[in-house]
C-alpha positions as CSV (number, residue, x, y, z in Angstrom):
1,X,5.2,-36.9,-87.6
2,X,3.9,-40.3,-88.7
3,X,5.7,-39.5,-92.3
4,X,9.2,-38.8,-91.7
5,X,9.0,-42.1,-88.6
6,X,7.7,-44.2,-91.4
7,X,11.1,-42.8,-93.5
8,X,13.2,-43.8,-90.7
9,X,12.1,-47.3,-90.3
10,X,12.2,-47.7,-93.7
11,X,16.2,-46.5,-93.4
12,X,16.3,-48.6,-90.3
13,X,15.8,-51.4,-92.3
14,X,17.4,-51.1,-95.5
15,X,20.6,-50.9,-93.5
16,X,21.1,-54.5,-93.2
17,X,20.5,-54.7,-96.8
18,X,23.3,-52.6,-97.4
19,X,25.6,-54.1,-94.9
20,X,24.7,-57.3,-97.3
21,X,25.6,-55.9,-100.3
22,X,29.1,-54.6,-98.9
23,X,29.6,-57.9,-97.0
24,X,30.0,-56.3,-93.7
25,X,27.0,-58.0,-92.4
26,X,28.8,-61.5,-92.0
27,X,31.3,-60.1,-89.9
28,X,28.1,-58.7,-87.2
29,X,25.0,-60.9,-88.1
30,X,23.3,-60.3,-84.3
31,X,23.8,-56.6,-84.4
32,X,21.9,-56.1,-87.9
33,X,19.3,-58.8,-86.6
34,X,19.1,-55.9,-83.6
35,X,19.3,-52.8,-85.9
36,X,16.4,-54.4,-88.6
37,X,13.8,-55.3,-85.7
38,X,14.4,-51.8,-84.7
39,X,13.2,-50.9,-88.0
40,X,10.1,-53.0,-87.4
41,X,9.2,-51.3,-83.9
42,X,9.3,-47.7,-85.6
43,X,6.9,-49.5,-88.3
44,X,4.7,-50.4,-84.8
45,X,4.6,-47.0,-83.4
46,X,3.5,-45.5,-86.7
47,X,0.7,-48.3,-86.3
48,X,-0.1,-46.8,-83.5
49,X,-0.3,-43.3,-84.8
50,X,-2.6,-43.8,-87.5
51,X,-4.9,-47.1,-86.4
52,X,-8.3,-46.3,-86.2
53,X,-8.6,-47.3,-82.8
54,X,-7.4,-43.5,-82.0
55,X,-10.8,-42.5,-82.2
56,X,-12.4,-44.5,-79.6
57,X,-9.8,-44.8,-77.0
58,X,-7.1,-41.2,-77.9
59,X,-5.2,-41.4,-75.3
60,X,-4.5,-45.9,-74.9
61,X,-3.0,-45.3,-78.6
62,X,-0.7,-43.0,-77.1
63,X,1.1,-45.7,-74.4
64,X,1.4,-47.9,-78.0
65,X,2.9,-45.4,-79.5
66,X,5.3,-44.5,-76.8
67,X,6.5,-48.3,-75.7
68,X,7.2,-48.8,-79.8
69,X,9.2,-45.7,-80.3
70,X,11.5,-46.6,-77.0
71,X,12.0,-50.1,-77.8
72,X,12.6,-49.1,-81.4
73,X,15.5,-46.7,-80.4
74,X,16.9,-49.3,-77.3
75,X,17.2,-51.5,-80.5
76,X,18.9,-48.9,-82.6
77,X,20.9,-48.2,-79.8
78,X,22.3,-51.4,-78.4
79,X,22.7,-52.8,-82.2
80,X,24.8,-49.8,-83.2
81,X,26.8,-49.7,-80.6
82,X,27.2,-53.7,-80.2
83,X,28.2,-52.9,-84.2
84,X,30.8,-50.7,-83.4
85,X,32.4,-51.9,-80.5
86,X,32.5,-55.3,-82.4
87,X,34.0,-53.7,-85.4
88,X,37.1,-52.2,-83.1
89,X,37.7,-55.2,-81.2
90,X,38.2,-57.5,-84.3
């Protein structure tokens, strides 16, 4: 669980890296802003999941875990879309 969230924040944020490199990321600055601190609340919850504070309070971890994974996808979510209904409009 903790491996392949750890391989989605890490796609999470090499996505504005990409958008860099094709120079779409000029065009929707705020939305990759959104989409990269995304990336850095999935890094969070995985914190979470294997912090050694898990062993002296198991189930507090799990409310850290929970609150980083749901801001880390309302992130995703708003950035994308923001992204894409940018992208249509212009």
């Amino acid at each position: 669980m903790a491996v392949d969230l750890i391989w989605f924040a890490l796609a999470t944020l090499l996505a504005p890296v990409f958008a860099e490199y094709a120079k779409i990321r000029t065009k929707a600055e705020r939305q990759f802003n959104f989409i990269a601190a995304a990336g850095i609340f999935f890094l969070l919850a995985v914190g979470f999941q294997v912090s050694l504070f898990t062993n002296f309070a198991p189930t507090a971890y799990m409310y850290g875990v929970y609150l980083f994974e749901f801001l880390g996808w309302l992130f995703l979510l708003v950035g994308v879309l923001w992204a894409v209904f940018s992208g249509l409009i212009k």
